[in-house]
N, C-alpha and C positions, 0 to 999 in steps of 0.2 A: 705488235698487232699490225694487219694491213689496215688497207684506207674506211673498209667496210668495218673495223671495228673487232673482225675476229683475230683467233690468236694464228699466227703462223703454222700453218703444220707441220712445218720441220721442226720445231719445238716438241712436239710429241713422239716424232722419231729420237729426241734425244732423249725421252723421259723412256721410251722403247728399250731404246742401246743402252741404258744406263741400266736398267733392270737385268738385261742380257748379262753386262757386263759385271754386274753384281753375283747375279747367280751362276752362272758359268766360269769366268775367273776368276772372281773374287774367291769360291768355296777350293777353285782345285789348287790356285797360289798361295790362298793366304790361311789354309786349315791344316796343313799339314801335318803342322805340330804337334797338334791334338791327338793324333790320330796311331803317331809312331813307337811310344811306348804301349796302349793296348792291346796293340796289334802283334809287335814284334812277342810279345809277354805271351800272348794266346797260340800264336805260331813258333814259338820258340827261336826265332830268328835270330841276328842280328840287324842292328840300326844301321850299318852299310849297304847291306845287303837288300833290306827291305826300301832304303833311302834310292835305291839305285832304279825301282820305279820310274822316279821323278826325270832321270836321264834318259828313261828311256822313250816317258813322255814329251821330253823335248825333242827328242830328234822325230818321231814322228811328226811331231807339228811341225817339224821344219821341211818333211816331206809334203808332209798335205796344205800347206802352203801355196805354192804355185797350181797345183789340180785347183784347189777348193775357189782362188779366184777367179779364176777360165769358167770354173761351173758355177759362178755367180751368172756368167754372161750367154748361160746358156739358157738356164731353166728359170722361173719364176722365184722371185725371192721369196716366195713365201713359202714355196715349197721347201727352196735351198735351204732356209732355216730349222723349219721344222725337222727335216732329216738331219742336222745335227745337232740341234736340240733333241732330238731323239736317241744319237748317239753318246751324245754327251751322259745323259739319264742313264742309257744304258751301260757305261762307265760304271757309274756309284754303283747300280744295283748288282753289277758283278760284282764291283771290292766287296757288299755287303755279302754275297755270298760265297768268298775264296775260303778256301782251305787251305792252299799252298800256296808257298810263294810264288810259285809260275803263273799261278793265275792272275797275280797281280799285275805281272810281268805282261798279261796280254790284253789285259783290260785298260794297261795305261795304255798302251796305240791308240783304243779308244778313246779316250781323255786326251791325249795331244790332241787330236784329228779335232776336236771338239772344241780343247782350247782355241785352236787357233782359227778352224774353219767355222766355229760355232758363235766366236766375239771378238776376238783381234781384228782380222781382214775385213767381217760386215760391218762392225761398228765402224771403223774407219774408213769404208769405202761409203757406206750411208752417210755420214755428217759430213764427205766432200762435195756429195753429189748433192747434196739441200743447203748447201752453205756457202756461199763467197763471202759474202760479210760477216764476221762475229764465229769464221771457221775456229780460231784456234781457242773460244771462250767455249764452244758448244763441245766440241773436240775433248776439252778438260772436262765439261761437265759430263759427255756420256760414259767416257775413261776414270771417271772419279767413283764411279760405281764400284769398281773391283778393291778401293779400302773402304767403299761405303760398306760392301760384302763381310770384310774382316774384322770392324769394329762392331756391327749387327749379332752376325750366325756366330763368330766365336764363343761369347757365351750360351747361344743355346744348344750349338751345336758341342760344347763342352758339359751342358747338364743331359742331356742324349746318350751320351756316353757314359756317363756316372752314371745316369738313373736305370738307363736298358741296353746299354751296350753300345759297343763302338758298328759293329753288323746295325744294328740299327738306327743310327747316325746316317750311315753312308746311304740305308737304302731310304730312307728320309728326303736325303738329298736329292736324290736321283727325281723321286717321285715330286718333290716342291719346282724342281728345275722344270719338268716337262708340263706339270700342273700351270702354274705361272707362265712360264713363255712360250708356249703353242700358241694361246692365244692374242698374245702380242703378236707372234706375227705373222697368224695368218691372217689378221682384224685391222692392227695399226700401220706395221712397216710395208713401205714402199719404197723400190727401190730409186726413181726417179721425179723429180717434183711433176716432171709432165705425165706423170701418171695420177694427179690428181687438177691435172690440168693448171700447174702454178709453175713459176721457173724460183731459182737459187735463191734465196735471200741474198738481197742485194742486185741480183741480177739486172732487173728491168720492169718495167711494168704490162707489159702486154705479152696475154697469152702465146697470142700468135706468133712474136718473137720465139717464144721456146720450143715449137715447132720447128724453127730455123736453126737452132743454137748449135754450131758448133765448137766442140769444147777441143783445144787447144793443147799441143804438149807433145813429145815424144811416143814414137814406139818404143815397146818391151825391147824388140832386136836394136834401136839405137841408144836406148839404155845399158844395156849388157858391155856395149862397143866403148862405154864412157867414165874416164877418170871419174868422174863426178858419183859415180854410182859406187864404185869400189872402196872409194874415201868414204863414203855415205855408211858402207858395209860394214868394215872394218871399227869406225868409229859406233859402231851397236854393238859391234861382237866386242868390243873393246870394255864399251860399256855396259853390257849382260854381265862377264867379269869382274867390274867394276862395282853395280850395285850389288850383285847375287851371293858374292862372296864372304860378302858378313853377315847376308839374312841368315845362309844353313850356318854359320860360323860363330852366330851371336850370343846365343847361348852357353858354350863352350869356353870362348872369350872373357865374358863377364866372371865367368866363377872362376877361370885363371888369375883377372888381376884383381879378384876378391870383391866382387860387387856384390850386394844383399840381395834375398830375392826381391825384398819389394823392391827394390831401384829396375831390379831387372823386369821386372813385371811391369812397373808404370814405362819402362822403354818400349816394350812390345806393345802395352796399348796405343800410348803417345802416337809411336812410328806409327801405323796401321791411321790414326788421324789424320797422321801429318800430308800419307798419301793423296788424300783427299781436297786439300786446300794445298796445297802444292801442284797438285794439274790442274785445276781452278786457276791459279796464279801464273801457271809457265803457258797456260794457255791463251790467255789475255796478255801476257808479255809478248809473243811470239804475234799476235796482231796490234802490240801499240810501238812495241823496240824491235824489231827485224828478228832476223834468222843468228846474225852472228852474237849479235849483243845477249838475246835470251840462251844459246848455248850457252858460250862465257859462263853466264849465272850459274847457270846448271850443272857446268863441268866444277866451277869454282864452292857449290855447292857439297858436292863427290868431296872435294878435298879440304874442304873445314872439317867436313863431319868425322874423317879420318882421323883429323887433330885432335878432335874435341873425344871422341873414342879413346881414345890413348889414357884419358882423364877420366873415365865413367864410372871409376868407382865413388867421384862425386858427384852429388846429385844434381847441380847446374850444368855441368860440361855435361852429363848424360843426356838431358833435356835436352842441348843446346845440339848434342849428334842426332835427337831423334828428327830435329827441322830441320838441318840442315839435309840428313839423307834422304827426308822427303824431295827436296827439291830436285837433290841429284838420279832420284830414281826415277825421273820423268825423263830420261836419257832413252829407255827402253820401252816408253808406254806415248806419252802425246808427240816425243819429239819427232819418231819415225813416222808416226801418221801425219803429224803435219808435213815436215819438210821435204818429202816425198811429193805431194802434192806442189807446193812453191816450189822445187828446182824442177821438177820432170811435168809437170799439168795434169790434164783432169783426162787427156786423150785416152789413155788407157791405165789409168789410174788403179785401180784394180789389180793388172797384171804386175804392174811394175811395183804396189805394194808387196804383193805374193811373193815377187821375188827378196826383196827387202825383207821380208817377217823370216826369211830365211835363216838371218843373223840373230832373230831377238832368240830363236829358239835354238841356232848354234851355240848363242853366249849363254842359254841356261843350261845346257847341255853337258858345256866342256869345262861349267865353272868348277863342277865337284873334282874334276882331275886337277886344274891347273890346283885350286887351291890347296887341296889333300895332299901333291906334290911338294908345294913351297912350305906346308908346315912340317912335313917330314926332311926337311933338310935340317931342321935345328930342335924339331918338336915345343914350336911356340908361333903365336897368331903376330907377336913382333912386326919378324919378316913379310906376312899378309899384308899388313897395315900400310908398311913401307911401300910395298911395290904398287898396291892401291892407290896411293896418295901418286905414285910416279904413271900411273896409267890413265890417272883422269887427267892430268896435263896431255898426255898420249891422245886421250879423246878428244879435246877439244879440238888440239892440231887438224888432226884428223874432220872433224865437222868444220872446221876453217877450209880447207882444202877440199870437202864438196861442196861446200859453197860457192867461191871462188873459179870455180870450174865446172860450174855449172851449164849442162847446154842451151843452144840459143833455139829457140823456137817462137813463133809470130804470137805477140797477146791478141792480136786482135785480123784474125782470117774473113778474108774478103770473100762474105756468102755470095753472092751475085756471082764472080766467080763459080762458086763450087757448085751452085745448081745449074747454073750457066751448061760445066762440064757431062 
């Protein structure tokens, strides 16, 4: 609360982005599942073929990316939302009407563009811009949405499709999505705190200060120019790899080394919790323990859960992979919105996340090859496992060395100066 007693309203942007980040990613990341036997059964498909959507949706958002944060900075957020919030919706309500698979095939462009310009890039450019203090606890809380999404809508979104169909699921969704978040944000979010006349949390106490404020940090073109960005890169694409591999894999996995369905069931729900109180946690570590020490955690988390997989046909070691791969999964969701901000600044934060979200959506992208590659070399998730456990050692290097080489730019710009000029 401020001095007068009300609550913050960059808090309400996080209760905003959270709901975004619910209904927007949470339904297209974390419902998949649901959705792939009805579908493929009524289309007569195959499960690769219909799965291949999902790649297709990553590489678009890896394109609309870069555009979608430039046209943050052009047009009104509230606008920018609603147009893809509007695309997004209009995503499901195609899947609810295909017939063939191509249709699917062109409706996911919609749904990348969506994912990523509709919740990744705003929520993470909003909670920088309302936050210097308590960024990486708030950061958690509005990215904790998308397993808040998964543990909610799975089962309703499961009796949707038992009771009236999976076409009716999707266009359900579509209609909840724009029903619910139109109004957040053409009502709540805003993109700046001086647009409601308050500066950062944390910031300062005077208005008139935030009239002054200039925020600090590199250009997009001296980002591009820098070690620091490529190690940054590398270590998401590394990490997209890393966690994404045994989500589509998990399944398949468990019934190889003979696990029950109920074990397997309580892992799916479990994990889908775990996400949620795991960007809670990596997020408030990353503002109490620094940049190097909460990676560590995080990569060191990647490679327990691996261990502990190995053993999940019992029922402790199965539990004990669903929290540990909570925590490693924040490799692709808090860690790139934050540490993007702490090495590069708030100067054009925006762009230089754009670029960045480039890799969450390559690593979701190319994980179905690389993996479907390594398990046709012996036809067993073994070798998966193994190279997993040797790729999150790979990533942390890799977040060690953007950090470490991070560029130098002024914390604190001499305004007198700059108005001076």
């Amino acid at each position: 609360m401020n001095k007068n007693g009300k609550i913050f309203y960059g808090w309400w942007i996080v209760v905003a982005t959270f709901m975004i980040m619910t209904l927007i990613y949470g339904t297209i990341a974390n419902l998949v599942s649901l959705f792939i036997l009805p579908v493929t059964k009524e289309l007569r498909v195959g499960i690769p073929q219909f799965l291949l959507y999902f790649s297709i949706m990553a590489f678009a958002g890896m394109a609309i990316g870069p555009i979608a944060s430039r046209l943050m900075k052009k047009i009104d957020i509230r606008l920018y939302l609603t147009l893809f919030i509007l695309i997004t919706a209009l995503a499901f309500v195609g899947f609810s009407f295909s017939t063939k698979l191509i249709h699917f095939y062109l409706f996911a462009i919609l749904m990348g563009a969506g994912m990523v310009g509709g919740s990744l890039i705003p929520v993470s450019v909003l909670i920088t811009n309302w936050f210097n203090d308590k960024r990486g606890l708030s950061l958690g809380l509005a990215l904790s949405g998308s397993g808040f999404g998964g543990v909610i809508l799975s089962p309703v979104v499961n009796w949707l499709i038992t009771a009236y169909g999976w076409r009716s699921a999707y266009l359900t969704l579509g209609i909840l999505i724009f029903v619910v978040l139109v109004p957040l944000a053409v009502f709540v979010i805003r993109l700046n705190p001086a647009d409601k006349g308050l500066l950062p949390l944390g910031e300062g106490k005077s208005v008139k200060n935030a009239q002054k404020k200039v925020l600090t940090g590199i250009t997009q073109g001296e980002l591009l120019k820098s070690l620091s960005f490529w190690a940054l890169s590398l270590a998401i694409l590394v990490g997209g790899i890393v966690v994404n591999s045994m989500l589509i894999s998990l399944a398949p996995y468990l019934n190889e080394i003979g696990t029950t369905a109920k074990t397997a069931a309580l892992l799916l729900s479990l994990s889908s919790a775990m996400v949620i109180v795991a960007k809670l946690l990596i997020g408030r570590l990353f503002d109490k323990l620094g940049l190097i020490t909460t990676v560590l955690f995080i990569s060191a988390g990647s490679l327990v859960s691996f261990l502990f997989l190995m053993k999940a046909n019992v029922v402790l070691p199965a539990i004990l992979y669903s929290i540990f791969s909570g925590i490693g999964s924040t490799a692709i969701t808090v860690t790139p919105a934050y540490i993007t901000g702490a090495l590069y600044g708030e100067k054009e934060y925006g762009a230089n996340y754009g670029a960045v979200s480039i890799f969450i959506s390559l690593g979701a992208g190319i994980t179905p090859i690389v993996s479907g590659a390594l398990y046709n070399i012996n036809h067993s998730y073994g070798l998966i496992l193994n190279v997993l456990i040797i790729l999150s050692i790979v990533q942390f290097l890799l977040f060690f060395i953007a950090v470490k080489t991070k560029p130098k730019f002024s914390l604190n710009p001499d305004i007198s100066k700059i108005e001076a000029s």
